[in-house]
C-alpha angles and dihedrals in degrees: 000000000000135000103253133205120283114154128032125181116206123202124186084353083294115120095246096169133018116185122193128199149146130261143180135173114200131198120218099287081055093243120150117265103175132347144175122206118350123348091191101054109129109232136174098238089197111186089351087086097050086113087059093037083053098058101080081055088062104027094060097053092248082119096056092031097054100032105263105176131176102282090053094043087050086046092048081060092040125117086192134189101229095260127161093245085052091038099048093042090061088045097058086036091055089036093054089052092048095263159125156198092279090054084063120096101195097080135234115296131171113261109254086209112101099226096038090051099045093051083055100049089042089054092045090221124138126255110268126205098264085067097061113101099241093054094107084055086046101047086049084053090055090053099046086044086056094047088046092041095228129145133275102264099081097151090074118110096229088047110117089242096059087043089056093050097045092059092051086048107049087041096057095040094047089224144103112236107244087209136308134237133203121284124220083259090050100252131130118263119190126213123235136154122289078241084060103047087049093045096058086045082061087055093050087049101056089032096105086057095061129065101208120110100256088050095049085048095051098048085046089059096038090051084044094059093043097049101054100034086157084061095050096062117328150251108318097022128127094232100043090045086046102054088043091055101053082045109248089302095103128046120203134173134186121223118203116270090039108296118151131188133185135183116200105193088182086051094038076216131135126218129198139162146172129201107205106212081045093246107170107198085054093062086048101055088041103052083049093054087058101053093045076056093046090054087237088119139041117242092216100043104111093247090073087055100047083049113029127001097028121094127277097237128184128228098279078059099247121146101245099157151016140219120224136185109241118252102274098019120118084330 
């Protein structure tokens, strides 16, 4: 099966973009429900899947041993933007293990908050590591490598920490990984189906229901999300706006080149999708088109219309375009 169409952008009542994807949504057992394109299709989820790459931090019992609370677990599935409330966090959390930015693998990167970037600018200091964006997930990776005494390279794909992740990874999402590339933090990322990625969003769905481990783990990292929207990503940010305004009863999480993911614990329903030419503002109408379907959002709440059904203005402020779903998509 093909990718289909899913998001157009109109400009002066002319098609300007069309962007084509794949998505599934997926119910407990991890059976499809709907889909659009290819289930099958083998995609990278990048930072959609933090919340896969967390569970070995709170199945092993790290979380519990070194003091992992709700904030840092929020923080381990964050895709962050550098801001002081993000930065200082990973700086207690590191502190607190006896560590600091240079013990972190995911490199230095500008923070993509204003006020953040401009201390830094005014300062005219360099972007450190607690500034990237994964350094919540890395900081999780350097709590679960002290309470499994391995070494500091934890961003190797043969650490214990990446083995670990690995195996929670290929059993929620039902899958062997077909291989993994390098992520912008440095980390391994392994490939699966957009099936699978959905699949293991199911699991984390129905996980407050069960009382195994991997359950307990799950619904810890879920409430986490849900409860610190403004750690996951930040004010302004698709994924932290989307999951205030369903009211903490839907986590959802972007993953770079236009991947999307939702868990609907009311729903006990899995969302993934992917957008194929990687256009962000696609997957987020469109993620946004299935949550309006799945009854998790109000169509009229103003989120829908800052992401999917407002104008596309310029900067004078004019409306010079529209989005539009495409015709059966998420009808």
């Amino acid at each position: 099966m093909k990718a289909v169409p899913m998001v157009e952008f109109w400009r002066g009542g002319m098609l300007e973009s069309l962007h084509y994807g794949h998505a599934v949504i997926c119910d407990a057992s991890g059976a499809i429900v709907e889909a659009w394109g290819d289930p099958d299709a083998v995609i990278f989820p990048r930072s959609s899947c933090k919340m896969l790459q967390a569970l070995p931090l709170v199945e092993s019992g790290a979380a519990d041993a070194l003091g992992v609370g709700p904030s840092r677990l929020a923080l381990a599935c964050a895709s962050h933007q550098g801001a002081a409330v993000h930065s200082d966090l990973v700086t207690r959390w590191l502190g607190d293990l006896g560590l600091g930015d240079n013990d972190l693998r995911c490199g230095p990167q500008m923070p993509r908050d204003a006020d953040a970037m401009k201390d830094v600018l005014c300062k005219g200091e360099s972007p450190c590591r607690i500034h990237n964006n994964c350094s919540g997930k890395h900081s999780g990776f350097l709590t679960l490598a002290r309470h499994l005494k391995s070494g500091p390279e934890y961003h190797e794909v043969d650490h214990p920490v990446q083995l670990a992740v690995k195996q929670a990874f290929e059993e929620v999402t039902g899958l062997g990984s077909p291989g993994y590339g390098i992520d912008g933090c440095s980390a391994p990322n392994f490939a699966t189906t957009v099936h699978g990625l959905a699949r293991a969003m199911a699991l984390f769905s129905a996980a407050h229901e069960g009382s195994d481990t991997r359950s307990r783990a799950a619904a810890r990292l879920v409430a986490a999300m849900t409860a610190f929207p403004e750690l996951v990503a930040g004010e302004g940010r698709a994924c932290t706006n989307l999951m205030r305004a369903m009211g903490g009863k839907v986590a959802v999480k972007t993953g770079a080149e236009a991947v999307f993911v939702a868990i609907l614990p009311e729903n006990r329903m899995g969302v993934a999708l992917k957008i194929l030419d990687g256009g962000g503002r696609a997957s987020e109408a469109a993620i946004v088109a299935l949550l309006i379907r799945l009854g998790a959002l109000d169509p009229g709440h103003p989120v829908v219309k800052e992401y999917l059904t407002g104008p596309l203005t310029n900067f004078a402020g004019q409306a010079v375009g529209e989005r539009r779903i495409a015709s059966g998509f998420a009808a």
